[in-house]
NUGUPA-777335 format. One record per atom (N, C-alpha, C, O, CB): x, y, z. Coordinates in steps of 0.001 Angstrom, whole numbers, plus 500000, padded with zeros to 6 digits. Glycine has a CB too. Example, Ala and Ser with C-alpha at 12.3 -4.5 7.8 and 13.67 -1.06 7.14 Angstrom:
2
513190494310507800512300495500507800513200496700507800514236496681508465511308495527509046512850497750507080513670498940507140512900500030507870513409501138508039514084499402505725
end
This chain:
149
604287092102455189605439091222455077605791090972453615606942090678453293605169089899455790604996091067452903605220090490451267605723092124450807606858091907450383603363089698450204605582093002450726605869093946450426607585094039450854608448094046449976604854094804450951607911094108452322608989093896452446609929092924452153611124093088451907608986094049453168609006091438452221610367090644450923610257091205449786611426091172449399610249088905450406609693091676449015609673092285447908611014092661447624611844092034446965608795093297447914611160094051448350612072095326448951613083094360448978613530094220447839611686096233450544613553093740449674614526092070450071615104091607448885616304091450448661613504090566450638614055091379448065614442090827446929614913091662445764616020091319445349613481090110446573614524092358445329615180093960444729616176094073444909616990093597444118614806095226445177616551094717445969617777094768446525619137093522446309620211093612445714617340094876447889618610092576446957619468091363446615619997091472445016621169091479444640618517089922446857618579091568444054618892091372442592620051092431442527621106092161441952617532091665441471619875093387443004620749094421442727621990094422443018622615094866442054620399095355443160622673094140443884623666093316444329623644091865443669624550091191444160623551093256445789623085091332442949623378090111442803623326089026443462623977088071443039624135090111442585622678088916444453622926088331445160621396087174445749621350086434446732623618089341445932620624087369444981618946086801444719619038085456445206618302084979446070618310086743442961620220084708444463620283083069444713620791083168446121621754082406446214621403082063443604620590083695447095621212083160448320619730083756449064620075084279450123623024083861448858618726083828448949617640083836449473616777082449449609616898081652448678617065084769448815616156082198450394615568080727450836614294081047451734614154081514452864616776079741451804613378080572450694612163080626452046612407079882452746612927078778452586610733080370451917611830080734454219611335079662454918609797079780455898609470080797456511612545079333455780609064078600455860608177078915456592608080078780457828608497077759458375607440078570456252607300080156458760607192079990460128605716080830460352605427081996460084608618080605460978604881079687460985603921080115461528603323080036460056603648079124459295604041081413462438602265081226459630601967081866458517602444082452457597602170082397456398601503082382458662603479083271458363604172083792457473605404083357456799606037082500457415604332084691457881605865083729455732607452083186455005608009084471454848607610085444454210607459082273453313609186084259455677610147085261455946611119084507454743610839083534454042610752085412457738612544085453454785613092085300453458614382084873454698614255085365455820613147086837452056615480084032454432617129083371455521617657083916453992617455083578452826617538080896456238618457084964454695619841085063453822620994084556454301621618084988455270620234086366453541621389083265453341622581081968453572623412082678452840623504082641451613622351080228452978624271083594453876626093084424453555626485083118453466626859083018452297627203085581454998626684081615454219627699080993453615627852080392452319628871079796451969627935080252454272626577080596451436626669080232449735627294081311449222627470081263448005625205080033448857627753082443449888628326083632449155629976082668448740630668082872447743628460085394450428630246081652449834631642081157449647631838080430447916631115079831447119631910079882451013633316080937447972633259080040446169633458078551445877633466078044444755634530080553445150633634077850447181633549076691447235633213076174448441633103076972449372634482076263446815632928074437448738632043074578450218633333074792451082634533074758450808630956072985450807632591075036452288633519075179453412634786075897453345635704075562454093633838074008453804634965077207452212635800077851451975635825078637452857634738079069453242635822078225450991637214079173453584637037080458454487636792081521453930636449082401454719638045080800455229636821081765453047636476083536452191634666083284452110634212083012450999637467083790449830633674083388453323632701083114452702631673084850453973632073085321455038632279080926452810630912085080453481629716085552454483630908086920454900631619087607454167629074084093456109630740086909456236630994088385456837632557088431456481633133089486456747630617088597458708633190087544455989635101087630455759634763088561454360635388089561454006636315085571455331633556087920453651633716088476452127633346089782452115633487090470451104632850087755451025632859090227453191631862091719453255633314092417453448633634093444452850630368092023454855634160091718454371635000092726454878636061092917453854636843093845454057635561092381456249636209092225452838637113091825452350637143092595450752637989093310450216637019090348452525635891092113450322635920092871449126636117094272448715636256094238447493635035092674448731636183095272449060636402096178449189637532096984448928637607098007448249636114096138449898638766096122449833639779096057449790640559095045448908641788095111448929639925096066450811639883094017448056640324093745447199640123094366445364640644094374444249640083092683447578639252094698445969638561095670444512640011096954444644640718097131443652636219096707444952640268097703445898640761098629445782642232098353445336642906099137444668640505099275446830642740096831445910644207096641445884644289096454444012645179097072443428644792095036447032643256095531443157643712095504441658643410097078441595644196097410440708642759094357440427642882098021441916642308099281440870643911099567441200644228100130440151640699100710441372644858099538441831645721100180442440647032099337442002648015099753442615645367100316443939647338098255441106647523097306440324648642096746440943649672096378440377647620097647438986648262096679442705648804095851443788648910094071443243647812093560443022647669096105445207649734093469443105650304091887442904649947090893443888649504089764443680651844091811442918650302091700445452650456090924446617649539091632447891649456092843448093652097090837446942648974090711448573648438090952449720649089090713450961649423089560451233647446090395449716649353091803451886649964091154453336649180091810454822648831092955455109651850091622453419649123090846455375648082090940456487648322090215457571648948089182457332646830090572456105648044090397458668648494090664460365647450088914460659646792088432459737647539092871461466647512088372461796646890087752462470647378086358463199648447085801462949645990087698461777646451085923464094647164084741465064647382083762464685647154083543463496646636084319466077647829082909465379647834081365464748646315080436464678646115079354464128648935080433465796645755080953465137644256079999464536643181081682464110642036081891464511643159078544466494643991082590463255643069083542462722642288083013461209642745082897460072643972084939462520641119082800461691640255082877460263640188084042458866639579083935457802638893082938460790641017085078459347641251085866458263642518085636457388642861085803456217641244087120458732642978085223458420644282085078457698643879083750456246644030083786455024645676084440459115643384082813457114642696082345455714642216082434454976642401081777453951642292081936455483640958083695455212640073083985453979641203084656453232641622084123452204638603084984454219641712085750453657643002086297452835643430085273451835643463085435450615644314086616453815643735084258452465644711083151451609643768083070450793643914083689449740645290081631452218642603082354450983641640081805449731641144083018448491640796082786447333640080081171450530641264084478449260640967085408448196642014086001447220641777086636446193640394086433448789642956085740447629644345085282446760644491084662445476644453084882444266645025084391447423644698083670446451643954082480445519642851082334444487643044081522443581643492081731446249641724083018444515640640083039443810640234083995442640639469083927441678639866083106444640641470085312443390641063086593442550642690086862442343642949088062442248639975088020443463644002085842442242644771086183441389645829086852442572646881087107441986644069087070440175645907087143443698647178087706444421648381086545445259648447085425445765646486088768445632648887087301445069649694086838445899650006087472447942650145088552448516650842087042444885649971085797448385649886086167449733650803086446451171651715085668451452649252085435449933650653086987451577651819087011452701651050087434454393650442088465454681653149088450452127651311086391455168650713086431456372651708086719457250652829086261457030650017085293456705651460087542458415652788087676459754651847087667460411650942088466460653653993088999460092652299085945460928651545085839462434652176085905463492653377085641463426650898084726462708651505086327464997651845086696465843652006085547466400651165084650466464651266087559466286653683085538467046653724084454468145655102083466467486655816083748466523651954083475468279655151082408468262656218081746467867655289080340466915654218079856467282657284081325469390655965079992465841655768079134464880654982077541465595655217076859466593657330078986464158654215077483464730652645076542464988652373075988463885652476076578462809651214077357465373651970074727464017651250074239462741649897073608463166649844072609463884652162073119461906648428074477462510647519073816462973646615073860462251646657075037461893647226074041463997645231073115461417644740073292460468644633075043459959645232075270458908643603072532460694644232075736460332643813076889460192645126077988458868644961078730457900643664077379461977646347077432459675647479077674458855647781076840457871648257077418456894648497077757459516647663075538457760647698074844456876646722075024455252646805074866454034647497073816457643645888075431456265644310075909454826645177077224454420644995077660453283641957076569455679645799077669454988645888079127454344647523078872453487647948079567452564645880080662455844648285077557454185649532077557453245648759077004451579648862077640450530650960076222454015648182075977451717647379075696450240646837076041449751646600075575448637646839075113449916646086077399450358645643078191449126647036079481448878646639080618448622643826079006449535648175079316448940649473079768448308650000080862449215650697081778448777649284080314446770649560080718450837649910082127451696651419082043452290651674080917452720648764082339453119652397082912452402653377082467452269653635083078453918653315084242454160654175082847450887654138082334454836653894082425456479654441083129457215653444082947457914654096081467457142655169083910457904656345084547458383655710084584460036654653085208460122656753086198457500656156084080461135655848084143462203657125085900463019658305086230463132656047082288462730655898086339463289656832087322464433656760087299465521656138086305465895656763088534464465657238088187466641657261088097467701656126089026468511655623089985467927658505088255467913655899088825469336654301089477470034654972091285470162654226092241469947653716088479472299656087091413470446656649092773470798656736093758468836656723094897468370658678092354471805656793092745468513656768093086466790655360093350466281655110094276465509657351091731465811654791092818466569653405092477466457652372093571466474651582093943465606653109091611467473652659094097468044652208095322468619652583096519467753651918097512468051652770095473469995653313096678466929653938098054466194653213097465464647653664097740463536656178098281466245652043096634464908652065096558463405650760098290462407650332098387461257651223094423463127650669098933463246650419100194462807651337100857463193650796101812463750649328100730463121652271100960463252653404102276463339654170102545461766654436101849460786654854101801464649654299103652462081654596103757460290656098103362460141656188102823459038654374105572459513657311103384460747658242102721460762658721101534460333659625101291459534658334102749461461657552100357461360657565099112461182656747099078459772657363098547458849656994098327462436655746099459459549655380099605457950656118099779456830655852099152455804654705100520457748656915100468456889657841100938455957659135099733455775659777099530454744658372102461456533659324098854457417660594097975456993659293097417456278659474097522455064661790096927458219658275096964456506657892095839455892657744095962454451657913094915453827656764095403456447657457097047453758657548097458452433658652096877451675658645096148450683657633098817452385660042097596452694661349097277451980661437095962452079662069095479451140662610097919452506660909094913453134661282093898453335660569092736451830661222091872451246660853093705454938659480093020451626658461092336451038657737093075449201656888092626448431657287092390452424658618094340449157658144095041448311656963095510447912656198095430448873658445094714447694656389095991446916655399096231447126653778095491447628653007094936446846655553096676446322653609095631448772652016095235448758651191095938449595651527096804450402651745093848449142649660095356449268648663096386449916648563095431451326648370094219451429646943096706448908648814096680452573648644095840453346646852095775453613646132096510452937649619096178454512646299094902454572645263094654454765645063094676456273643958094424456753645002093614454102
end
């Protein structure tokens, strides 16, 4: 077991990511809890743990690509749509959400209007074409350039 936190810990350093390791003890042994939600940049931020795994990636790729704006798909109580907002927000883009459905106001959207996401509700028949390259393309012309997500 010590050998493999070892390995655990290495790794983490290597990634950076060391301070989010926490013993804990069980039984005899001390296993290592990796706390993804300290990965968040502030508490209770939605950009935190498995949003950031999914996320970074595609934000690394949108500056190499010297994308301004982010625009991205989801419901009216979608948690991505927020982390979106907050990674915006944090790393400098600008945001644009099209949610599915007719217009709602409920915390979830609200977190994502204050961290600067700018809202556009569509319709569920709109919604459905949001991979067709057509509807991609109005949205380009509509919104100019951004990376969608």
């Amino acid at each position: 077991m010590l050998l493999r936190r070892r390995r655990l810990r290495v790794l983490f350093d290597l990634l950076g990511l060391a301070h989010h390791l926490h013993p804990v003890t069980v039984l005899l042994e001390q296993p290592v809890l990796k706390r993804d939600d300290l990965l968040a940049p502030r508490l209770n931020d939605p950009l935190c743990g498995n949003k950031w795994r999914k996320l970074q990636h595609n934000l690394a790729r949108a500056k190499q690509q010297g994308y301004s704006k982010l625009l991205t798909f989801g419901g009216a109580f979608s948690n991505h749509l927020a982390a979106v907002a907050s990674a915006g927000h944090h790393f400098g883009f600008q945001t644009i959400g099209l949610v599915r459905g007719e217009a709602v106001e409920n915390p979830t959207l609200e977190l994502a209007q204050r961290n600067g996401m700018e809202l556009h509700f569509i319709s569920r028949t709109a919604y459905r074409r949001k991979q067709e390259a057509d509807f991609l393309q109005d949205i380009k012309n509509r919104f100019g350039p951004v990376f969608i997500l």
